[in-house]
VMD Tcl script that draws the C-alpha trace (Angstrom):
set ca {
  {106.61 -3.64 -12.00}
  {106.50 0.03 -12.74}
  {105.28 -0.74 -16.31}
  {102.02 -2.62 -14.89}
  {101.67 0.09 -12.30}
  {101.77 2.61 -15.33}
  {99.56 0.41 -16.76}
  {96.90 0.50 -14.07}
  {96.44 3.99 -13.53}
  {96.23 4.52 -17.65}
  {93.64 1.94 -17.81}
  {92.04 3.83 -14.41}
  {92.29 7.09 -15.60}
  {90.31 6.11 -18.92}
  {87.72 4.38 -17.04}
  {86.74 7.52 -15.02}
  {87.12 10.02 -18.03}
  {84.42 7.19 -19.41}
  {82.45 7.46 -16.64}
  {83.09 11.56 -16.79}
  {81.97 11.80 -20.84}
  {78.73 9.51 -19.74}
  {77.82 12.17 -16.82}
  {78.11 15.25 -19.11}
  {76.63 13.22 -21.78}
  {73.44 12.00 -20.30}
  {70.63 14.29 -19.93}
  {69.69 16.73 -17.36}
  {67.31 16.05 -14.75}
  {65.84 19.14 -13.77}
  {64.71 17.38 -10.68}
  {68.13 17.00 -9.42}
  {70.35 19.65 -7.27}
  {72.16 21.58 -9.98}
  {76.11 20.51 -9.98}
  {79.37 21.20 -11.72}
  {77.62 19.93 -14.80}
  {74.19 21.39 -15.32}
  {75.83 24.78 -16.93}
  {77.29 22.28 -19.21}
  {73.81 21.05 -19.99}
  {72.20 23.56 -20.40}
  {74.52 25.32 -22.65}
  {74.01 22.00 -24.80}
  {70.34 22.19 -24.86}
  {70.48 25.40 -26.27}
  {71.65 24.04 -29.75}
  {70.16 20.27 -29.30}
  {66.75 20.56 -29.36}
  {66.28 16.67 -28.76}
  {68.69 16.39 -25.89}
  {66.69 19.67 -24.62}
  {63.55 17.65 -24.83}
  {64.32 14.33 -23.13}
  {65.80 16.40 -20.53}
  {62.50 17.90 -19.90}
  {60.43 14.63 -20.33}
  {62.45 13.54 -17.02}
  {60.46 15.83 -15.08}
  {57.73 15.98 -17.81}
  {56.98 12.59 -19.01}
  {54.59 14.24 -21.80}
  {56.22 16.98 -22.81}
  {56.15 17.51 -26.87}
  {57.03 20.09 -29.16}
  {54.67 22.35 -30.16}
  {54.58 23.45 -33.96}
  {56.81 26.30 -34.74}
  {55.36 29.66 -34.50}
  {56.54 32.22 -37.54}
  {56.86 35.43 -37.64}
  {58.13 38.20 -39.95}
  {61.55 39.58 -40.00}
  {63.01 36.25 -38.61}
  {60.75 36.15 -35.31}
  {59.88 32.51 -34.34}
  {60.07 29.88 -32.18}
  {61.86 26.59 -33.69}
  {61.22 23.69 -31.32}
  {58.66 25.46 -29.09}
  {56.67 23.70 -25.70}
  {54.50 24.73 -23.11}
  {55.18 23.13 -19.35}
  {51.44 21.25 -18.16}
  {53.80 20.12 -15.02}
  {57.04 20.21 -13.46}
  {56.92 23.79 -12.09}
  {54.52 25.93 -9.96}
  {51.68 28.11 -10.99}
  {52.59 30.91 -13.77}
  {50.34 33.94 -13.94}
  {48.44 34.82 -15.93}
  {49.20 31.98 -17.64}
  {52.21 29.33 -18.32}
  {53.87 30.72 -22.07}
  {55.05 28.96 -24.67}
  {58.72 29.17 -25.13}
  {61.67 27.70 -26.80}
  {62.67 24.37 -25.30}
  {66.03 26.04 -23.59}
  {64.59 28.46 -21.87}
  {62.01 26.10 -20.06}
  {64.49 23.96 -19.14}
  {66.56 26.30 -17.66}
  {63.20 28.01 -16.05}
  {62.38 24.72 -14.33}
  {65.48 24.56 -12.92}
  {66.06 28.07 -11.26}
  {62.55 27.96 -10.34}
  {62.72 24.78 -8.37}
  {66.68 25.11 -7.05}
  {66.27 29.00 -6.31}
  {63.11 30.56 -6.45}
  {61.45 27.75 -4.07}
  {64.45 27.27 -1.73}
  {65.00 31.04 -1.25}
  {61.69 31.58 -0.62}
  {61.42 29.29 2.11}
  {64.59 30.15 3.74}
  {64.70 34.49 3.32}
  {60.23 34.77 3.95}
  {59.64 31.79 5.75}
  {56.99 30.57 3.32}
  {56.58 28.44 0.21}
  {56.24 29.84 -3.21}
  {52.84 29.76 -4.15}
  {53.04 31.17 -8.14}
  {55.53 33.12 -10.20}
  {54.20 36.24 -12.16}
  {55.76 37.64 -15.70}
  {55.01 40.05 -18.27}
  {55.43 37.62 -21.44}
  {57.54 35.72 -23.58}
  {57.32 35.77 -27.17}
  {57.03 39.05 -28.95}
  {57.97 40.06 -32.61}
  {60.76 42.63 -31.68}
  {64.01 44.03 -31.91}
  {66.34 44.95 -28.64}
  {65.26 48.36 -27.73}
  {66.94 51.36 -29.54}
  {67.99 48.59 -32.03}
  {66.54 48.68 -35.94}
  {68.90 45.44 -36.40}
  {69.01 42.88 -33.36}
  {66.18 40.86 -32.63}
  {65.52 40.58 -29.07}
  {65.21 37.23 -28.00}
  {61.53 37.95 -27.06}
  {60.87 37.50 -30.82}
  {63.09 33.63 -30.68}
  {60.89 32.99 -27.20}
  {64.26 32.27 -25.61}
  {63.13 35.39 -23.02}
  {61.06 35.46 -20.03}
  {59.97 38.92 -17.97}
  {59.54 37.66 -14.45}
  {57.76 40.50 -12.40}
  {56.43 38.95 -9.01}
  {56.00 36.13 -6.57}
  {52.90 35.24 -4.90}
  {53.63 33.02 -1.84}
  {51.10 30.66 -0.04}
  {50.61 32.65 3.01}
  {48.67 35.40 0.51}
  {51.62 37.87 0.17}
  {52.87 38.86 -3.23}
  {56.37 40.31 -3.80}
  {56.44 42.62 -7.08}
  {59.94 43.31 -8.67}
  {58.98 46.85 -8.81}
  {58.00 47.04 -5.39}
  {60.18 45.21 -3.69}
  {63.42 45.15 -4.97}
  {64.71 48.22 -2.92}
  {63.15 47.15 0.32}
  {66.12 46.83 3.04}
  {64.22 43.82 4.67}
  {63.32 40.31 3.74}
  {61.44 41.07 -0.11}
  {64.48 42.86 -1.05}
  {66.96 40.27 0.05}
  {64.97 37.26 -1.95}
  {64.31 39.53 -4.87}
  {68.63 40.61 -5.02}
  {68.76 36.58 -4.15}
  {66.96 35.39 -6.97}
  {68.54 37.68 -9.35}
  {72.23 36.49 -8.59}
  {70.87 33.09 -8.80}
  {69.12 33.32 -12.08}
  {72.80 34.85 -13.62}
  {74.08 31.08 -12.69}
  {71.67 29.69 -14.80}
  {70.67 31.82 -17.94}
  {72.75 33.88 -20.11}
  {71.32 36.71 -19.41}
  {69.74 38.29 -16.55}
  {69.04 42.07 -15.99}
  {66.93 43.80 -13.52}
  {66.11 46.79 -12.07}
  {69.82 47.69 -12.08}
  {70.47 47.61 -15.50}
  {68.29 50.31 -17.03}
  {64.87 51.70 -16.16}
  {62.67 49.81 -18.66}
  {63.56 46.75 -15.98}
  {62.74 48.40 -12.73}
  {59.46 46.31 -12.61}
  {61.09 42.68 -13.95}
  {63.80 40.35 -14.69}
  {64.87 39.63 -18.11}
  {66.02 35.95 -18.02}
  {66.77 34.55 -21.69}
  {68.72 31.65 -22.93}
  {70.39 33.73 -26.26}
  {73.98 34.35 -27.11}
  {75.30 37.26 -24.96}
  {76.55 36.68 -21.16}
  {75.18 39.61 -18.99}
  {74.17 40.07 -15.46}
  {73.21 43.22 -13.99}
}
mol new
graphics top color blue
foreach p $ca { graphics top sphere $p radius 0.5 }
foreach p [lrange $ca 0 end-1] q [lrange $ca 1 end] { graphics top cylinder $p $q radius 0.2 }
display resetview
C-alpha cells in the first residue's frame, strides 16, 4: 500500500512540475496582472527575441520587427519594434526600441503607472512623456561601455500628463511632499520590479529631470 501511495504522489508531483514548466514556458501576456512569473519572462525575452515577440503580439496582434538599425562602434538595435497599440499616448512620439524593453514598458505602464495614478491623484493617466531612446553613446564618463541608449534597451521617462489637464514632470515633482511626489517615488520603486535598471533623481544629477528604465545587464535601483 505504501508503494502505490509513493507512487501517487511521484506521478502527482510530476504532473504539477508539468503544469509548472508549461506556465513559465508559455508566453507573457502583458495584459495580465504581473505574478511570481513575469520576472521570469521577462528576463527570457531579453535573449529570445521570438518568445519576446509573440509575447507582445498578445496585446499587439500586429506587432513586427522592424529592420535593424546600425550604428558605429557597436550601436544598434537587433530585433527592433515600435508599439501602434497596447499602451497609452507617448510624447512626443512612441520610439522605437528593442523588443525587451517594450515589453517590459507595456507592462509597468499598464500594472503601475495607470493603477498608481488612479489611486495616489485620483485621475487616469492620460500620456507618458520621455526624453528618447536610442542614441549612439557610451555610459557617461565612460570611453568603453556603451550605454544601452545606443542597444535601444533604454527609455528616459520625464513626465505624466493625466486626463484632468495636469502634468507631473520628474523634475518638478519628485520632491513635492504631497500627492506628485508620492506617485512619482511610487512609480520609481515599481519600475525597479520590472527593469534592470532604474535610476532617478536620486542617483546622480544628470537624472534629476527623468527615469532611466533599461532592460541591459546590470541590476540597479536608485
Amino acid at each position: 500500500m505504501k508503494f502505490w501511495r509513493r507512487l501517487l504522489l511521484a506521478v502527482v508531483a510530476l504532473g504539477l512540475a508539468g503544469l509548472a514548466a508549461v506556465w513559465l514556458l508559455a508566453p507573457l501576456d502583458p495584459r495580465a496582472p504581473p505574478d511570481i512569473a513575469t520576472r521570469f519572462k521577462l528576463l527570457r525575452a531579453r535573449w529570445d527575441a521570438e518568445y519576446c515577440l509573440t509575447s507582445l503580439r498578445i496585446a499587439v496582434p500586429d506587432a513586427a520587427f522592424l529592420p535593424p538599425v546600425t550604428g558605429e562602434g557597436g550601436c544598434g538595435i537587433a530585433h527592433p519594434v515600435r508599439l501602434r497599440g497596447g499602451i497609452l499616448p507617448m510624447r512626443p512620439n512612441v520610439p522605437v526600441m528593442a523588443c525587451p524593453l517594450a515589453l517590459t514598458y507595456m507592462v509597468w505602464e499598464r500594472h503601475a503607472l495607470r493603477p498608481l495614478a488612479r489611486e495616489m491623484l485620483g485621475a487616469e493617466l492620460a500620456a507618458v512623456e520621455h526624453l528618447g531612446v536610442y542614441n549612439c553613446r557610451n555610459v557617461r564618463n565612460s570611453t568603453v561601455w556603451l550605454s544601452q541608449h545606443a542597444l535601444g534597451q533604454a527609455l528616459d521617462v520625464s513626465a505624466v500628463r493625466l486626463a484632468d489637464g495636469r502634468r507631473i514632470t520628474v523634475a518638478g515633482g519628485w520632491d513635492d511632499a504631497g500627492a506628485p511626489g508620492r506617485f512619482l517615488r511610487a512609480a520609481h520603486r515599481a519600475a525597479c520590479g520590472f527593469f534592470k535598471v532604474a535610476l532617478g533623481p536620486e542617483y546622480n544629477a544628470l537624472h534629476r529631470d527623468h527615469f532611466h528604465l533599461d532592460t541591459g545587464w546590470m541590476m540597479r535601483c536608485r
